[in-house]
C-alpha positions as CSV (number, residue, x, y, z in Angstrom):
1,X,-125.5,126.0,-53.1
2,X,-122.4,127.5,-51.0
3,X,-122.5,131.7,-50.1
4,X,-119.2,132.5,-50.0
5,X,-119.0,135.7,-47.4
6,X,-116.0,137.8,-48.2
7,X,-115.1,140.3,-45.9
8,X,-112.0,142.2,-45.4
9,X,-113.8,144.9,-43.2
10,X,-116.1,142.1,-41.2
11,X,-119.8,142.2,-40.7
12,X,-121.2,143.2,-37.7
13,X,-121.8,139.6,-35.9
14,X,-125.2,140.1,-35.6
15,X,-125.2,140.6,-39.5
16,X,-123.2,137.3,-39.9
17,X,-125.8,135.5,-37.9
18,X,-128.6,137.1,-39.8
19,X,-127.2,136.1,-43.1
20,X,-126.6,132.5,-42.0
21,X,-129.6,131.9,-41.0
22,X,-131.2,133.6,-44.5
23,X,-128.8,131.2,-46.3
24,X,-129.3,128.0,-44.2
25,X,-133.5,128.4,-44.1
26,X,-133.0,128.3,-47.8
27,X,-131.0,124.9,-48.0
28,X,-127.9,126.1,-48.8
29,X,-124.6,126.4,-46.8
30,X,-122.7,129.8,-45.9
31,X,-118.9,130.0,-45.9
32,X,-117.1,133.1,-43.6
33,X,-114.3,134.8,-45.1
34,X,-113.2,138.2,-42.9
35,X,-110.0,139.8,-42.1
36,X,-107.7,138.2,-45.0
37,X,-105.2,139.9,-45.6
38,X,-104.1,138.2,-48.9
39,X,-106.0,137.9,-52.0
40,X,-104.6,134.4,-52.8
41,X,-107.0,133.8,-49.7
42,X,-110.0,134.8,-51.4
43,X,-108.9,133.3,-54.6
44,X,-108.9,130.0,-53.0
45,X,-112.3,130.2,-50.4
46,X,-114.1,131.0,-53.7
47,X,-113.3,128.3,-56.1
48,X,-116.3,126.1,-55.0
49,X,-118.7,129.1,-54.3
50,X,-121.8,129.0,-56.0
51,X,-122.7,132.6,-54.4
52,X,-120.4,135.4,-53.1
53,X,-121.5,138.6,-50.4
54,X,-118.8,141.0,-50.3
55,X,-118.5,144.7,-49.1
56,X,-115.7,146.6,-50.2
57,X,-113.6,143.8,-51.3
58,X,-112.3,144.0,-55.3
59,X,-113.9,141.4,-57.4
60,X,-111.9,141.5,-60.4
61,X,-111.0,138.9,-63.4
62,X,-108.6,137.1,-60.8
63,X,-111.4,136.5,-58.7
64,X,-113.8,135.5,-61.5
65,X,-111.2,133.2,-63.0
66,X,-111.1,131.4,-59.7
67,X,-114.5,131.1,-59.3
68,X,-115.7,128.2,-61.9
69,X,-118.6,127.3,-60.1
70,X,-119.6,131.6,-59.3
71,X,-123.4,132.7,-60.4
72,X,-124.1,135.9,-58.6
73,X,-121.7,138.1,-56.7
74,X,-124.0,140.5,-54.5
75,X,-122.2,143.6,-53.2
76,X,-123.9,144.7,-49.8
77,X,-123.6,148.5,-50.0
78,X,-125.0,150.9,-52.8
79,X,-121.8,151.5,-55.1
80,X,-120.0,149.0,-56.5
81,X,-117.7,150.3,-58.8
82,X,-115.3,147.9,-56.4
83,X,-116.9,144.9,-59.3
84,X,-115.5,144.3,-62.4
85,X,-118.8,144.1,-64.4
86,X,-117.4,144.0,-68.0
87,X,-115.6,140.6,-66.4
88,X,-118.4,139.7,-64.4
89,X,-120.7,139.8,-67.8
90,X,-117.9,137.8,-69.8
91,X,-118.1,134.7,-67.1
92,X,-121.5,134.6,-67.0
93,X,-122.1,135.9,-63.5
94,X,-124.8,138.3,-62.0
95,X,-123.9,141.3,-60.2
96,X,-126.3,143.1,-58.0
97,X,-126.0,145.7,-55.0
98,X,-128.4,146.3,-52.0
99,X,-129.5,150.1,-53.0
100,X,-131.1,151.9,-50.2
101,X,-130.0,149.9,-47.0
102,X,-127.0,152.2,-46.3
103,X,-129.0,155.5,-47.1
104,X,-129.8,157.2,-44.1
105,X,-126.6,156.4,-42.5
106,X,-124.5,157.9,-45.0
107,X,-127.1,160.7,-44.8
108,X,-126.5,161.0,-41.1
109,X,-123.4,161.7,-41.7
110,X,-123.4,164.4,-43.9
111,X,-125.1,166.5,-41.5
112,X,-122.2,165.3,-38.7
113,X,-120.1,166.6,-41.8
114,X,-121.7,170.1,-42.1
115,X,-121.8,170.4,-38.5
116,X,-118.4,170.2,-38.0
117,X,-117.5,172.4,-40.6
118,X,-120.4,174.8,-39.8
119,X,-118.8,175.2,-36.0
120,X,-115.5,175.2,-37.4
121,X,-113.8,171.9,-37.0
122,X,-114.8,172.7,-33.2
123,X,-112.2,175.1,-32.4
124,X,-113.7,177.1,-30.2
125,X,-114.7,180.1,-32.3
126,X,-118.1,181.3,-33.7
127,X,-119.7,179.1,-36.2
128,X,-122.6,179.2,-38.1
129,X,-126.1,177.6,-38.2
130,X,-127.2,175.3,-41.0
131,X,-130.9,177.2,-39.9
132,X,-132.2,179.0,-43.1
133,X,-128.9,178.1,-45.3
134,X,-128.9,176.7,-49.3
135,X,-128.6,173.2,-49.6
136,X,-127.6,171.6,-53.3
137,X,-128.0,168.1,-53.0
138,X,-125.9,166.8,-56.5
139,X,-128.1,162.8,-57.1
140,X,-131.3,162.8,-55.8
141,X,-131.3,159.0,-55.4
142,X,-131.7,157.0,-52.0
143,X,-129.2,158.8,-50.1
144,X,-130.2,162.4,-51.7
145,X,-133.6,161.7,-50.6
146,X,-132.6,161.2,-46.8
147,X,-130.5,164.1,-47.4
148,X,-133.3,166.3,-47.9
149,X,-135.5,164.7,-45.5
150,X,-132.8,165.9,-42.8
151,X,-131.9,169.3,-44.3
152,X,-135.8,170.0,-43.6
153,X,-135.7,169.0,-39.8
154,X,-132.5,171.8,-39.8
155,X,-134.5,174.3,-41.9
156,X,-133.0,174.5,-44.3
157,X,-133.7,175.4,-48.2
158,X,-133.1,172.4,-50.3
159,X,-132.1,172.1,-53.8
160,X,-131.0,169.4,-56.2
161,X,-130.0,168.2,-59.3
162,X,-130.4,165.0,-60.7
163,X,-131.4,164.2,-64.4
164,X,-132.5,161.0,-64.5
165,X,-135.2,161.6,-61.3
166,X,-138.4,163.7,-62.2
167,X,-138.9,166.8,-61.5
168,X,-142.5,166.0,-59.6
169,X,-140.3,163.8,-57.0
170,X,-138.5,166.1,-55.8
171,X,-141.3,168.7,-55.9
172,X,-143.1,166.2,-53.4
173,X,-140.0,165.9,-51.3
174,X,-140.4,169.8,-50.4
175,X,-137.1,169.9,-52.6
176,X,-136.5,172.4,-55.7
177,X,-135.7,170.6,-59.0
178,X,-132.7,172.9,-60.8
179,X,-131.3,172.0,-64.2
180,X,-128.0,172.8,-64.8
181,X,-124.7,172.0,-62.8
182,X,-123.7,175.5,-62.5
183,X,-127.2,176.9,-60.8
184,X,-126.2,173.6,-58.1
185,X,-123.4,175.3,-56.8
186,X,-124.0,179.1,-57.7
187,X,-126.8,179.0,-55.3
188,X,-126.4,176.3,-52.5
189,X,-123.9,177.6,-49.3
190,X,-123.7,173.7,-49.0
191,X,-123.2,171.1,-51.5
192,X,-123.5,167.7,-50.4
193,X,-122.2,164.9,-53.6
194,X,-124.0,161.9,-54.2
195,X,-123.2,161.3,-57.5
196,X,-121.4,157.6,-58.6
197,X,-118.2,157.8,-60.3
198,X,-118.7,157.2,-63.8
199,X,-117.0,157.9,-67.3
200,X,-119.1,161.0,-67.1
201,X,-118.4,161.8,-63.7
202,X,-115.0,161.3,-62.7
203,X,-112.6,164.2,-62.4
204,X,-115.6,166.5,-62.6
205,X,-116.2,168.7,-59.5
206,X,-113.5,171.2,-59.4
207,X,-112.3,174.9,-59.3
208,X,-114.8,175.2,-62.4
209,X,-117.5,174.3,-60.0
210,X,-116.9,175.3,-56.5
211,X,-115.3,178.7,-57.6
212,X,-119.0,179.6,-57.9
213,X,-120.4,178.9,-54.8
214,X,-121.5,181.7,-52.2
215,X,-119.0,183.0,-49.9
216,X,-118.5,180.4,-47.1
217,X,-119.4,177.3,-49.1
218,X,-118.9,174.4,-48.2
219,X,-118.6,171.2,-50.2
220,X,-119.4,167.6,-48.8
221,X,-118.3,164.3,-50.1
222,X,-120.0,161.1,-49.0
223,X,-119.6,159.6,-52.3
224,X,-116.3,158.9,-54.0
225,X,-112.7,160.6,-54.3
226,X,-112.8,159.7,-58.2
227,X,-115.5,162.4,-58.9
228,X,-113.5,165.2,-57.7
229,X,-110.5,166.8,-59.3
230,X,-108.0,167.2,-56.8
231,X,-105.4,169.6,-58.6
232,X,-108.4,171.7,-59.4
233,X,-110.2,171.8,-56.0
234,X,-106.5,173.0,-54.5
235,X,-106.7,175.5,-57.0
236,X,-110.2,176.8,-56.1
237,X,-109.4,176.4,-52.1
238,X,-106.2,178.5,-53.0
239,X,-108.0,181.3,-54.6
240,X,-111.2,181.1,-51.9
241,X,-109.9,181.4,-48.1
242,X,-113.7,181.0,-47.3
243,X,-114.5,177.8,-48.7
244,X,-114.2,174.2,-47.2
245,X,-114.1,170.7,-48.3
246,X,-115.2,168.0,-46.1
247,X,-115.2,164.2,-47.5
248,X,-115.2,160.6,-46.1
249,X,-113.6,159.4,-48.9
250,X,-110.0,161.0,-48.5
251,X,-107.8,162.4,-51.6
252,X,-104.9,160.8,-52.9
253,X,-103.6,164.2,-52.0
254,X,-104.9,164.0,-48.3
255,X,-102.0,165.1,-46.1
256,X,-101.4,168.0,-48.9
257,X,-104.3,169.2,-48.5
258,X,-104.3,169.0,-44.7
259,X,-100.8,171.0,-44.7
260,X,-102.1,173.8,-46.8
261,X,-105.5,174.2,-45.9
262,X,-106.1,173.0,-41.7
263,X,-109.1,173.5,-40.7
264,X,-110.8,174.1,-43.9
265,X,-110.2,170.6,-45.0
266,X,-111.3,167.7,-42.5
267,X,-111.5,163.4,-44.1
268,X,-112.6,160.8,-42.2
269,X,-109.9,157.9,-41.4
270,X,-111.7,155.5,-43.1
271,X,-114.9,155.5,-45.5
272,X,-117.4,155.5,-42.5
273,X,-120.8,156.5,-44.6
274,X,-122.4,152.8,-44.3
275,X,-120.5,151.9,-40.9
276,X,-123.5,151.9,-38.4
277,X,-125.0,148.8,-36.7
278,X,-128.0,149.4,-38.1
279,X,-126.9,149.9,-42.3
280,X,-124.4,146.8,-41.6
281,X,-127.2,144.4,-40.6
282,X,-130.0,145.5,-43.2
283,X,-127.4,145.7,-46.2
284,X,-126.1,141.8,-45.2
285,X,-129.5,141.0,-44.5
286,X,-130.6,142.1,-47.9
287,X,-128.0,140.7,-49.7
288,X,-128.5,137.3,-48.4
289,X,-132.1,137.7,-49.2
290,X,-131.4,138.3,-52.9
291,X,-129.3,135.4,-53.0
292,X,-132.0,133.0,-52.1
293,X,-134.2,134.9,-54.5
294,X,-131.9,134.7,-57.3
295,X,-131.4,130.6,-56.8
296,X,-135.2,129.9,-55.7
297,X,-136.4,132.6,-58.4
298,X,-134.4,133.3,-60.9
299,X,-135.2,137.2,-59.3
300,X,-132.4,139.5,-60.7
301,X,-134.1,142.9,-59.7
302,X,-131.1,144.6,-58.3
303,X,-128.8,143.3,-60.8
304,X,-126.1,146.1,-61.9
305,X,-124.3,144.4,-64.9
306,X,-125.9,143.8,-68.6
């Protein structure tokens, strides 16, 4: 079988060597694809790929139209809302992602996030400490839950809400269960998003939402710019000189909200959640992995579509 490894945003070479070596101890043959900078050069390196690893790169009916001989498509990261699964299902090909192999580095983060915002943007003037402050964690999945692992190290009070994990969890993570939206962000100084963007989700934290934090909130987004309502949140940072946004997945509306709201405001350049050394290498390693167990196994454990 050929893997096909699509990467505009390359893997770390050590994870390229890693995944070779997955694929080729299994009998099949690996294929590099990084740095294209035209989609025709996808559409053509996957024709004859029986497997496909990608990262951020769109798979979309294009690409599944080009891919007669495609089987699996294995996105190497937790979200992949960069998959057209409807498509995906209608060719006949399996999509899974890698869950848990970015976690703690996006989690990492969100604590350089509240940092930063805590000591204001570094300016020079008196912060705060994250010591003894509310944290609502919104998705108590695998990143949530190194999320609160974290927040305990900083001492601070932990929170979360997340319907589809059980209370007990969360009670055994030191974390309080709460069960309504509102009660999330009435009572957390800190708000860190981990939810995936979804019909349900999209468009839905805004000045409904963070209006009701406590004075000095501060929200955190690690997960996706499609969950929050940008005209709203302008709204809400209009009418609350005390609260902040932080995100490393930048509005559409980014240099707006840069003008009108400085230091309050602060995006990462890039979406820079999974990009460590460490999360590169396990979630190409893990991807290749399923790959072999898919062909060798028929093992579909991680797949995402129906």
């Amino acid at each position: 079988m050929k893997v096909l490894v699509a990467t505009e945003k390359p893997f770390a070479a050590v994870a390229v060597d890693g995944i070779r070596d997955e694929v080729e101890k299994a009998g099949h043959v690996m294929a590099l694809l990084e740095k294209y900078t035209d989609k025709q050069q996808l559409l053509d390196a996957v024709a004859d790929a029986d497997a496909l690893i990608i990262r951020s790169d769109k798979v979309d009916k294009d690409v599944l139209d080009a891919a007669a001989k495609l089987k699996i498509v294995v996105r190497a990261g937790a979200g992949y809302d960069n998959v057209d699964l409807a498509e995906a299902t209608a060719h006949g090909v399996v999509v899974e992602n890698t869950p848990g192999q970015n976690s703690n580095a996006v989690a990492e983060l969100v604590f350089g996030m509240a940092v930063f915002m805590a000591r204001n943007a570094f300016n020079g003037k008196a912060g705060t400490e994250l010591k003894g402050k509310r944290l609502g964690i919104h998705a108590f999945g695998q990143v949530g839950r190194n999320v609160a692992r974290i927040a305990k190290g900083f001492g601070m009070e932990v929170s979360a809400l997340d319907p589809y994990c059980p209370d007990e969890v969360m009670v055994e993570a030191g974390v309080k269960p709460v069960h309504s939206v509102e009660e999330l962000y009435r009572d957390n100084e800190y708000v860190s998003l981990h939810i995936p963007a979804t019909a349900e989700t999209r468009g839905s934290v805004g000045l409904e939402l963070v209006s009701l934090m406590p004075k000095g909130g501060v929200l955190i987004n690690t997960a996706r710019k499609e969950v929050i309502d940008e005209a709203s949140l302008k709204k809400a940072l209009e009418q609350r000189p005390d609260l902040k946004y932080v995100a490393d997945v930048a509005p559409d509306a980014a240099d707006e909200f840069r003008e009108a709201f400085a230091e309050r405001v602060f995006f990462t350049p890039k979406k820079m959640g999974a990009q460590t050394a460490e999360a590169n290498i396990n979630a190409g390693l893990a991807a290749a992995r399923q790959i072999v167990a898919f062909f060798r196994d028929g093992d579909t454990r991680f797949r995402v579509n129906k």
